[in-house]
N, C-alpha and C positions, 0 to 999 in steps of 0.2 A: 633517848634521841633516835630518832629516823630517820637517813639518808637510802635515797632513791639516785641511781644512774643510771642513763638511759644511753646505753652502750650500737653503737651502730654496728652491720654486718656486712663481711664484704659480699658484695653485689652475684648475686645467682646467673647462672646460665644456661639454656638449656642444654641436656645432653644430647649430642649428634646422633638423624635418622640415618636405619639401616641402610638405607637405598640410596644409590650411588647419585641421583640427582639432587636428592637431598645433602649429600655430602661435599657438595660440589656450590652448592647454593648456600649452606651453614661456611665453607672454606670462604669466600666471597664476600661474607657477611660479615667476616672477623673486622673490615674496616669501619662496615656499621657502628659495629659495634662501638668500636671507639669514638667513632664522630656521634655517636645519638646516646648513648648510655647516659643513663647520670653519674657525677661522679660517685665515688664510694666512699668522699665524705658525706653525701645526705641522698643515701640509696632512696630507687622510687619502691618500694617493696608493697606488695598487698600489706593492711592490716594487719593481719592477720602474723606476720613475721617481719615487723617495721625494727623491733628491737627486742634485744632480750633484760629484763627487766630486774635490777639486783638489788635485794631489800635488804637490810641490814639491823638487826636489834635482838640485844643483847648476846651478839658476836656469833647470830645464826644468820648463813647466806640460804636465799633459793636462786637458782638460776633456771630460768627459762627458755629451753635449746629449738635451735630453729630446724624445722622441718624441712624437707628437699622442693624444692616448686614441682607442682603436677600439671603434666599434661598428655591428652591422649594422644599419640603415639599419630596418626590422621593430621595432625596440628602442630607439631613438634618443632617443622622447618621453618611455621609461621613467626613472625617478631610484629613489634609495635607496627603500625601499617606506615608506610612511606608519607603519607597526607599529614598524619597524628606528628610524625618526627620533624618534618618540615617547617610545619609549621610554629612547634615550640623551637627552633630553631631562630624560628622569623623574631618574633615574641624577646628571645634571649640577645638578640644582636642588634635590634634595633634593625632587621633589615623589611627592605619591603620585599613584599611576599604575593612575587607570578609562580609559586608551586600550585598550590592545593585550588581546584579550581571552585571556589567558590566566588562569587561578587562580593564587592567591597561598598556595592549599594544595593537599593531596596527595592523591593518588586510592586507594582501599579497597587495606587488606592484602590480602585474598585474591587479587587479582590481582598487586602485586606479588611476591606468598609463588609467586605459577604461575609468573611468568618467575625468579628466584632458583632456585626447581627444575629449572625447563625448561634453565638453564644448566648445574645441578650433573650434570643427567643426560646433559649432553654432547651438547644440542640445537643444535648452534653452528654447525655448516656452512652452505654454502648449504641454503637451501627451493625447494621448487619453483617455477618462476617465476611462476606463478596462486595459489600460496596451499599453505602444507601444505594434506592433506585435512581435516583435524579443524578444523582454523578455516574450510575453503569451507562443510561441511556447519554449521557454529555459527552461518553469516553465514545460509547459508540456511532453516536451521530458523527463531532469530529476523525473519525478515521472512516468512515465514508466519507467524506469530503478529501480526507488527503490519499487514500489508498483505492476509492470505487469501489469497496469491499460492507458489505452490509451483514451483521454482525449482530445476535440474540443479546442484548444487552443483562436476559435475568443469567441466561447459560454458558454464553462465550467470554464473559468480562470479568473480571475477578479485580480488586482494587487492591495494594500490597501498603507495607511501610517503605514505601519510596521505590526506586526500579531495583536494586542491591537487592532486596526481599523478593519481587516477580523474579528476580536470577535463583535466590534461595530454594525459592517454592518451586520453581520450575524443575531445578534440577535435582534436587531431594526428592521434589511428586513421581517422576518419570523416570531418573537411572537406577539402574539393581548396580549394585558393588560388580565391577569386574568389568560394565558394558564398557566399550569403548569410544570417546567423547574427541571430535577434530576443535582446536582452540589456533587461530591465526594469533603468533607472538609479534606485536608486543599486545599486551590484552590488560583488561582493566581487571584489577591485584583478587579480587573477589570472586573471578571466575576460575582459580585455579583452588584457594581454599575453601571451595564450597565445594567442587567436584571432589575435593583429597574428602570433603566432608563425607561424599555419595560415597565413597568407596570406586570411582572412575579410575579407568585407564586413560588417560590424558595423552594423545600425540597433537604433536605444537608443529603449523608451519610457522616459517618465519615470513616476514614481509620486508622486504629491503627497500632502503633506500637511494634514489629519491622519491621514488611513485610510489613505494609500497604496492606495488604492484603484485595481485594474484599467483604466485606461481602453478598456471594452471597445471603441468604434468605433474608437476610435484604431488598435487592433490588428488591429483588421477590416481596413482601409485598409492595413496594413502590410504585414500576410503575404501572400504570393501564392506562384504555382507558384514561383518562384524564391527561397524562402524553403527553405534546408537545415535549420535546426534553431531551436529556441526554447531559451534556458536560464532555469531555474527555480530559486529558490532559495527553500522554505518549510521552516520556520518562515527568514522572510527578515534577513540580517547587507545591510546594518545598520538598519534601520527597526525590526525585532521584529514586522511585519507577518507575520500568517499567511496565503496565499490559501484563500479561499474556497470550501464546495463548486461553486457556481455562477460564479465565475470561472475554475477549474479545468475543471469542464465545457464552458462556453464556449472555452478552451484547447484540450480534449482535439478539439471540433467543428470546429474549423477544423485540428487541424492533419492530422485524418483526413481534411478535404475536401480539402487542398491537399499530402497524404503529405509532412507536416513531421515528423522529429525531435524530439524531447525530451529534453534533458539535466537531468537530475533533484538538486541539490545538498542532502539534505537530513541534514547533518551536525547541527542541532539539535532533530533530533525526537523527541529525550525530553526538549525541554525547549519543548514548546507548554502554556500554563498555559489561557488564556481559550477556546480550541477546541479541535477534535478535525484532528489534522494527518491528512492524507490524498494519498499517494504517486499522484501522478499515473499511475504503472503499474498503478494498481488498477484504476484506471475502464475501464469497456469499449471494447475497442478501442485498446487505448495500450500492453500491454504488448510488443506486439511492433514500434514506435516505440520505448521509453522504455530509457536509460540512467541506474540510481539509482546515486549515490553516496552516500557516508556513511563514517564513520570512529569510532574508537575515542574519539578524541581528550577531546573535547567534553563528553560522556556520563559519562567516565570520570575526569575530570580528569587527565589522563596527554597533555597535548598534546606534549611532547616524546618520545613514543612513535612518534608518524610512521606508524601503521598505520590504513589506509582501504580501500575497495574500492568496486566496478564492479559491478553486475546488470544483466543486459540478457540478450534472446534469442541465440541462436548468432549470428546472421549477424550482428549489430553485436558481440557479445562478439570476434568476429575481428578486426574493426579495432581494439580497445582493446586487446586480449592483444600485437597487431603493433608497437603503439608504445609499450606496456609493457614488451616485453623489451629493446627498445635505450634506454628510460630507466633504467629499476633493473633490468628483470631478475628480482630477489627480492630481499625486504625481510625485516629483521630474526627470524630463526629462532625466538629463545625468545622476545622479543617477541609472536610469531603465536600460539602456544602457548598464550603467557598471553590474549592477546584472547579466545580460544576459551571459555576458561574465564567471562571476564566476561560475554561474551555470553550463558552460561546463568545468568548470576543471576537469583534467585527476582525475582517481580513487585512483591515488596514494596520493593527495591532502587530502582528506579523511581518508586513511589509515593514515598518518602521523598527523591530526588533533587528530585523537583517540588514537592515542601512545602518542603525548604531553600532553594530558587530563588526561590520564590514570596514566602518571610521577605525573603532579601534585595533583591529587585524594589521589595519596600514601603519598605524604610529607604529604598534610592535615593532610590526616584522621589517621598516624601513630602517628604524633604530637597531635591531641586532645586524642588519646587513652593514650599516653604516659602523657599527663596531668591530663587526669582522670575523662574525660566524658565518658559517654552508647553510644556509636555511634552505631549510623544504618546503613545500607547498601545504597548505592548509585551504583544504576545497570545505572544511566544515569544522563543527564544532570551537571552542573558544582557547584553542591550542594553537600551539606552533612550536615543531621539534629540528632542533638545530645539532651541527656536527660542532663541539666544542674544540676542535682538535688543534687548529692553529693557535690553541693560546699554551699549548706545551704540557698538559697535563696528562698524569697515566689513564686514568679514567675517569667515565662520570661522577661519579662517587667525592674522587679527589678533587673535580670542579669544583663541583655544587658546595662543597667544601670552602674551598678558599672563595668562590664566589659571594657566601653568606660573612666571610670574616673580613674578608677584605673590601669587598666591596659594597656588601650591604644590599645585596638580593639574591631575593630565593627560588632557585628552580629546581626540579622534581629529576634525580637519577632514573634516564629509562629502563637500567640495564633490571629495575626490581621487575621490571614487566614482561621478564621474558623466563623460559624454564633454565636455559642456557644463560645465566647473565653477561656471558662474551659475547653476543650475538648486540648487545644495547651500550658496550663500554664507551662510546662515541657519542651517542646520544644523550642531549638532556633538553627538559619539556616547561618551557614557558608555555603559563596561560594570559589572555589580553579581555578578564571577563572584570576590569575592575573600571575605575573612570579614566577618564584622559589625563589628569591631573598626576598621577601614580605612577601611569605608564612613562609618561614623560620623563618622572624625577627617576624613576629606575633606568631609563633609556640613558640618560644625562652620567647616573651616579657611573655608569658601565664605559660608556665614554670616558669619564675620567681616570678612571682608577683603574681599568680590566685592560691587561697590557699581554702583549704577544710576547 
């Protein structure tokens, strides 16, 4: 006879990084931990060390010992991503889910009707590794029309696995270990471990609340000759802050006086409502500094499409193209196909995008005011970041917490968005990119149950 048990192990952790901001962000994390772990009766373990495995016959045991989890030391601080936790949170509680911003509906026939085509017609091998031609020329036609900027579509335009990959490539192409990178906190989670990736020296301003307003001296004092690059993200995830013309300009001034870089993240700029969004590559003097990013995703409601891209002059397009091709190489064939086509949608497409955003912005954000959060302004993108503080809780974290058990909606701790997470303890991040139907019963479920 042969009996098999399949024995569970208690649950791994990483060990804490040397560096004091890391050690301050692992301290911080310890509540994570508790709130998102699995438990350790049915650990989530790789494969590879799920159980250790005890065989039995003729009263000979082997035991199978488990190995310590590896990780390089650049990546140590990182944990499952905030969006990934949230979301099985959502999933486990039955709650509806304003964290993770993705839509809860579908993006326009005609562009899925391009890629269904683009497949039937046998568009399916590898693409070129920068982009078929038909979508570099769509990418660069479109940003002449929005920026006035005229752009070599075979040289300047590089296509990525969604915008998250033009940040990868951008900044793996362009930093040496050591250079030093300016990141305005609170900042979207992939900008901070892909620099840890480069080997950057990371200094974080912060942007407060309620404008998120620039602190222009701040930045003064910051940057210097050994400042490599600034990253930029307007219309801004997660505030809905949009910068300014005259904080942009101020930007663009110093970083010509000090030949700074510019990394340009601007995957919500068809959805700026209260101003006019303005690509830092526009301004005199920055385009040949500025690397834009942007992506299909967002615009399009098609986030699990994964198609983005890179603008920049030759000499930085080189570094992005270098660390583009040992990431993906080329991205989805008939996928690109069909981008090309959405990118030439009529303007009315557009207009009508920004009036359905603008409906649902209002239900949101008229509903948490009418519940009795601080809301802040959202001049863009499909956020809206509130002060959770009059409902008594110690921080974000412990919200978002009792928010999903109790009441059965999910929103996003900002404090993971920042290097200092005390700087976001206050702040948590509804998004309004799902239907009206959704918003409502979460508006309603918050009303009833979310008590001061």
């Amino acid at each position: 006879m042969q009996v098999h048990c399949i024995c569970t192990l208690p649950l791994m952790t990483f060990p804490p990084s040397s560096s004091s901001s890391s050690s301050k962000f692992l301290r911080f994390s310890k509540h994570f931990h508790s709130l998102f772990a699995p438990s350790s009766s049915s650990p989530n373990f790789p494969p590879s060390i799920l159980a250790a495995t005890m065989s039995t016959h003729n009263h000979t045991t082997t035991t199978t010992t488990q190995r310590p989890v590896q990780v390089a030391k650049r990546l140590e601080k990182f944990k499952t991503t905030i969006f990934t936790q949230m979301s099985s949170l959502a999933i486990k509680h039955g709650a509806i889910n304003l964290g993770q911003g993705f839509p809860n509906f579908d993006g326009p026939d005609f562009v899925k009707e391009a890629a269904i085509q683009a497949i039937r017609d046998g568009k399916n091998q590898y693409a070129r590794g920068h982009g078929i031609p038909d979508l570099n020329l769509a990418i660069a036609e479109r940003f002449k029309k929005d920026s006035g900027l005229v752009v070599d579509p075979e040289k300047e335009v590089t296509v990525t696995c969604g915008c998250t990959e033009a940040i990868a490539a951008t900044i793996l192409g362009l930093i040496n270990p050591g250079d030093e990178v300016i990141v305005f906190a609170p900042f979207y989670d992939s900008y901070e471990a892909t620099l840890s990736m480069a080997g950057a020296n990371i200094k974080s301003i912060t942007l407060r609340p309620p404008e998120f307003a620039v602190p222009i001296e701040e930045l003064k004092s910051t940057i210097s000759k050994n400042t490599r690059a600034i990253m930029i993200n307007t219309p801004h995830n997660p505030t809905g802050k949009m910068f300014t013309r005259e904080e942009l300009d101020c930007i663009a001034s110093l970083c010509i006086e000090n030949d700074v870089l510019v990394f340009s993240d601007e995957v919500y700029d068809k959805l700026a409502f209260d101003m006019e969004h303005i690509s830092p590559a526009s301004l005199p003097g920055m385009f040949e500094r500025t690397v834009t990013m942007n992506s299909l995703g967002k615009t399009f409601s098609l986030t699990g499409w994964k198609i983005g891209w890179a603008i920049a002059p030759t000499h930085l397009t080189w570094g992005v193209r270098q660390a583009h091709s040992f990431l993906t190489f080329a991205n989805s064939t008939p996928m690109q196909w069909a981008t090309a086509e959405a990118l030439r949608a009529p303007e009315s497409f557009y207009v009508e995008l920004k009036r359905d955003y603008m409906e649902k912005r209002a239900i949101l954000v008229d509903g948490l005011e009418s519940v009795g959060f601080k809301v802040f302004p959202s001049r863009g993108t499909y956020f809206v970041v509130v002060d959770h503080t009059p409902f008594g809780l110690e921080n974000d974290v412990a919200f978002c917490e009792y928010l999903i058990k109790e009441v059965g909606v999910v929103a996003i701790p900002v404090s993971v968005f920042y290097l200092n997470p005390e700087d976001g303890k206050n702040l948590v991040r509804f998004t309004f990119c799902k239907d009206e139907g959704t918003l409502k019963a979460a508006v309603k479920r918050m009303k009833e149950k979310l008590r001061k």
